[in-house]
py3Dmol code that shows the C-alpha trace and the ligand (Angstrom):
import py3Dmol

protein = """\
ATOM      1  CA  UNK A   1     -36.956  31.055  25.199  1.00  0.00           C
ATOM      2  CA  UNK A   2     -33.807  31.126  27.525  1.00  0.00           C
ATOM      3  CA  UNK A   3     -33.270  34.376  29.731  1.00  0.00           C
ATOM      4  CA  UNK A   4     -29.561  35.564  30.151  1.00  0.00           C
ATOM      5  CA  UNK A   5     -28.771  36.102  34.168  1.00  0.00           C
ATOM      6  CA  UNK A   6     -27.259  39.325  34.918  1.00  0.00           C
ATOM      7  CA  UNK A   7     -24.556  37.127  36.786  1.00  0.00           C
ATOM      8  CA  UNK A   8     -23.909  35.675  32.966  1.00  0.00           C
ATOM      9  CA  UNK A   9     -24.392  39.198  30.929  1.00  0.00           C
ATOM     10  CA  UNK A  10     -21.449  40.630  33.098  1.00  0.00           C
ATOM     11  CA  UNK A  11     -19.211  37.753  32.602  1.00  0.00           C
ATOM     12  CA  UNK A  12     -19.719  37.550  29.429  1.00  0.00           C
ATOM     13  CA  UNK A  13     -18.916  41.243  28.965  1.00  0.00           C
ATOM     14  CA  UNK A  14     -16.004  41.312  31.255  1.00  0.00           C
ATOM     15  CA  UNK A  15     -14.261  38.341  29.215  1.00  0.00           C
ATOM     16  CA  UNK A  16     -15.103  40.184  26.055  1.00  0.00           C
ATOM     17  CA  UNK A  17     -13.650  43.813  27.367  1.00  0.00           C
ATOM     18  CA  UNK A  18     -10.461  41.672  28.783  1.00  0.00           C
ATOM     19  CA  UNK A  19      -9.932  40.135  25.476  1.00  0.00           C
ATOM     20  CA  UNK A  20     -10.283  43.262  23.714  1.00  0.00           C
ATOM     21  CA  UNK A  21      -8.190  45.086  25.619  1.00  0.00           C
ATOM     22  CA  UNK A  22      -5.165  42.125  25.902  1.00  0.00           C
ATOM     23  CA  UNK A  23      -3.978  41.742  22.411  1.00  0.00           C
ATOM     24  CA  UNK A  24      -0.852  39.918  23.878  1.00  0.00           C
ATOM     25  CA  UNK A  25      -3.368  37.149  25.332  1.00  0.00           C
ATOM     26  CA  UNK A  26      -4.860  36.703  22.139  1.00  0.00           C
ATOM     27  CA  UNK A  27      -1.954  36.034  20.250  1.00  0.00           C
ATOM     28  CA  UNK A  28      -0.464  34.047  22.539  1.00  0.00           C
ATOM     29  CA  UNK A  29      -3.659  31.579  22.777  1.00  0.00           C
ATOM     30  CA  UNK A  30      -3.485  31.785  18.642  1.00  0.00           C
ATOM     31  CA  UNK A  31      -0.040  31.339  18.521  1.00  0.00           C
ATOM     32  CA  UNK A  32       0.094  28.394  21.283  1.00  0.00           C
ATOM     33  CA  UNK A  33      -2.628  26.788  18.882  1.00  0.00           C
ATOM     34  CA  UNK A  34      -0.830  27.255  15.713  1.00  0.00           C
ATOM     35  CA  UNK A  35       2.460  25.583  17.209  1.00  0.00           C
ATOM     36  CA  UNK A  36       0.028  22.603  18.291  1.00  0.00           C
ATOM     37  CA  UNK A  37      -1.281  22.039  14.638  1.00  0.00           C
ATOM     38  CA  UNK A  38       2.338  21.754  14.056  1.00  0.00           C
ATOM     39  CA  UNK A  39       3.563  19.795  16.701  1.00  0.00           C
ATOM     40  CA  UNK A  40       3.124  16.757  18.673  1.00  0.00           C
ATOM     41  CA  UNK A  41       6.143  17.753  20.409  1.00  0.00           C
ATOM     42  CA  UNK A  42       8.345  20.890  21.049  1.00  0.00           C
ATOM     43  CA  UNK A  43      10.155  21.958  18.536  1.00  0.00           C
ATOM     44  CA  UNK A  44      12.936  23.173  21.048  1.00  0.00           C
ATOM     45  CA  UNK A  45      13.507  20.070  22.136  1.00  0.00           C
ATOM     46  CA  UNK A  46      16.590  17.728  21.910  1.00  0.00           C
ATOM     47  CA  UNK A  47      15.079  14.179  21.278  1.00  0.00           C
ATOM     48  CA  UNK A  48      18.578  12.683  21.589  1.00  0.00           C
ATOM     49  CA  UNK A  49      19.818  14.465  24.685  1.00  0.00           C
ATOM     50  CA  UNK A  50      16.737  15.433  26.210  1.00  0.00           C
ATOM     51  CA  UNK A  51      17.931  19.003  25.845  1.00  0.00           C
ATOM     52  CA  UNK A  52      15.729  22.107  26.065  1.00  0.00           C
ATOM     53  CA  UNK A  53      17.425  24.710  22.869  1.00  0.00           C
ATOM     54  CA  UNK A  54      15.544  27.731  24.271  1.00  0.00           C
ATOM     55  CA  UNK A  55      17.161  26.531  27.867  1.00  0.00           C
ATOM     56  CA  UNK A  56      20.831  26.126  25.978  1.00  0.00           C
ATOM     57  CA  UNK A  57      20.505  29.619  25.238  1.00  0.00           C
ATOM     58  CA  UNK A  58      21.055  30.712  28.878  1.00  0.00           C
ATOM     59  CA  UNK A  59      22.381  28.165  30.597  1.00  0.00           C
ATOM     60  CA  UNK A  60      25.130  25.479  29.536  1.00  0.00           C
ATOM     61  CA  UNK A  61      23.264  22.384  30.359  1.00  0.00           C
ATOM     62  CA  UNK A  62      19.691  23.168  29.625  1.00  0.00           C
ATOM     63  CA  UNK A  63      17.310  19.637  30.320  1.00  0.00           C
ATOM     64  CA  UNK A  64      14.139  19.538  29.210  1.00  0.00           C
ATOM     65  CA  UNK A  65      12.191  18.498  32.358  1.00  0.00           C
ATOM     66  CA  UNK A  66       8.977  18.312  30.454  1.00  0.00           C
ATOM     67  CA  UNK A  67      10.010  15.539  27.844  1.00  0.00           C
ATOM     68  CA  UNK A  68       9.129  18.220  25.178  1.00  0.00           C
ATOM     69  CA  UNK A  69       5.601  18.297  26.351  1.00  0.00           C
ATOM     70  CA  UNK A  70       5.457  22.398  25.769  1.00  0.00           C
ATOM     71  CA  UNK A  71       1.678  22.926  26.340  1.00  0.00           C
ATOM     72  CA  UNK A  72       2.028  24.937  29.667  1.00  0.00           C
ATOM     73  CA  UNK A  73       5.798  25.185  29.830  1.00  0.00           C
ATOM     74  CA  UNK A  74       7.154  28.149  31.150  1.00  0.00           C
ATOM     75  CA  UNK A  75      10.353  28.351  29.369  1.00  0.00           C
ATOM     76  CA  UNK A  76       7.852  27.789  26.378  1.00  0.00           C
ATOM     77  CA  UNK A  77       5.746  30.712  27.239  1.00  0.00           C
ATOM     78  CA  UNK A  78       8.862  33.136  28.239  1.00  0.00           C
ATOM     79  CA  UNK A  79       9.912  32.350  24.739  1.00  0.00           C
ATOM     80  CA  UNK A  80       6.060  33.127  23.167  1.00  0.00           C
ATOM     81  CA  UNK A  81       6.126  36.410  24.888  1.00  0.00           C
ATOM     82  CA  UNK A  82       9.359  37.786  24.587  1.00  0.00           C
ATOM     83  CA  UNK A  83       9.048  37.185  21.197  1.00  0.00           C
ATOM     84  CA  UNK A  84       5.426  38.785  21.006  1.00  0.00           C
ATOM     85  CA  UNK A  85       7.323  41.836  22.835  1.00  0.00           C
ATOM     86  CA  UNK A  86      10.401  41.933  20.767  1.00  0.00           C
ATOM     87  CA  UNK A  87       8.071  42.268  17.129  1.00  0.00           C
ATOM     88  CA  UNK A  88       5.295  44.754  18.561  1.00  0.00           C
ATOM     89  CA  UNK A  89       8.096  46.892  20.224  1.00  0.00           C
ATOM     90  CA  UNK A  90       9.718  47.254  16.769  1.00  0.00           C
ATOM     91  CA  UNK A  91       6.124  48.525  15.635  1.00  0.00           C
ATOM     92  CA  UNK A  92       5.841  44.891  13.213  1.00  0.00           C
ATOM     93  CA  UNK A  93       3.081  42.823  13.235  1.00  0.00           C
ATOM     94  CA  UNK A  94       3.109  39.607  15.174  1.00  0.00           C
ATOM     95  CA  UNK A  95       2.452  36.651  13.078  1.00  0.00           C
ATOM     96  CA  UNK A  96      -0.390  34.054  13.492  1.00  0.00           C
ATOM     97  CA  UNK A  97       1.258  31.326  12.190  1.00  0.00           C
ATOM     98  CA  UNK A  98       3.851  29.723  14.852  1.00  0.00           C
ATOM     99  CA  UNK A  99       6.242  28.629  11.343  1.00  0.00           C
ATOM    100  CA  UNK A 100       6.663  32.607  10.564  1.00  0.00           C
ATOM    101  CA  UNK A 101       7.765  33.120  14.456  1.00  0.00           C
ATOM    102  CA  UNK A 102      11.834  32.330  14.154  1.00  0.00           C
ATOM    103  CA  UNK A 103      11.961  34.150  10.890  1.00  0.00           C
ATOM    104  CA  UNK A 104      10.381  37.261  12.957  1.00  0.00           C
ATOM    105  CA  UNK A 105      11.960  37.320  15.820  1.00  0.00           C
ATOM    106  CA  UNK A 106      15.434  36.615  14.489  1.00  0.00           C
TER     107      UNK A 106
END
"""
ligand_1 = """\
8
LIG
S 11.560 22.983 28.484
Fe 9.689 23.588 27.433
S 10.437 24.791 25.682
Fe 12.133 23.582 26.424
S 12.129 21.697 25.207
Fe 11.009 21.317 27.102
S 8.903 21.679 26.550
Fe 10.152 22.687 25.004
"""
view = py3Dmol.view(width=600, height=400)
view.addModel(protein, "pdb")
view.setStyle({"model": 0}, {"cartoon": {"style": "trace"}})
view.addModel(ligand_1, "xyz")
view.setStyle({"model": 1}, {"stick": {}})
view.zoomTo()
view.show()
């Protein structure tokens, strides 16, 4: 029989109670997941041009630095939680599939 640490119990507790209480982190590891399962590459990105579409949308020129690798891109992530902002703050549901996210947010 293995004995749990107390060093273990706490973290264990700590990264449940942080989970619990971060809704937004949830989601955005779900969502992140669901786009994945999707993807192989960004969908926001310009193949042709090298072009970043969620860039475009502020600046004129908007290059994809990352050759639409989007795990860990910011402008990726800026995107994932103003979006996760913009539904909750109209009191909607967020949805866990990253296909129902344009229709949501737009
Ligand atoms: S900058 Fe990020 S969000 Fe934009 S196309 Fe590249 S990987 Fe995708």
């Amino acid at each position: 029989m293995s004995m749990v640490t107390e060093d273990e119990l706490k973290k264990a507790l700590s990264t449940a109670i942080i989970e619990k209480k971060d809704p937004k982190k949830r989601w955005l590891e779900r969502i992140i997941k669901s786009a994945k399962s999707y993807h192989k590459i960004c969908p926001y990105y310009d193949k042709r041009l090298g072009n970043c579409f969620l860039r475009q949308l502020n600046e004129k020129k908007g290059k994809c630095e990352r050759e639409g690798k989007f795990d860990g891109c910011p402008v990726f992530m800026d995107f994932l939680e103003s979006s996760y902002d913009k539904i909750v703050n109209q009191g909607r549901i967020p949805p866990i599939d990253f296909r129902d996210l344009s229709s949501s947010v737009y």
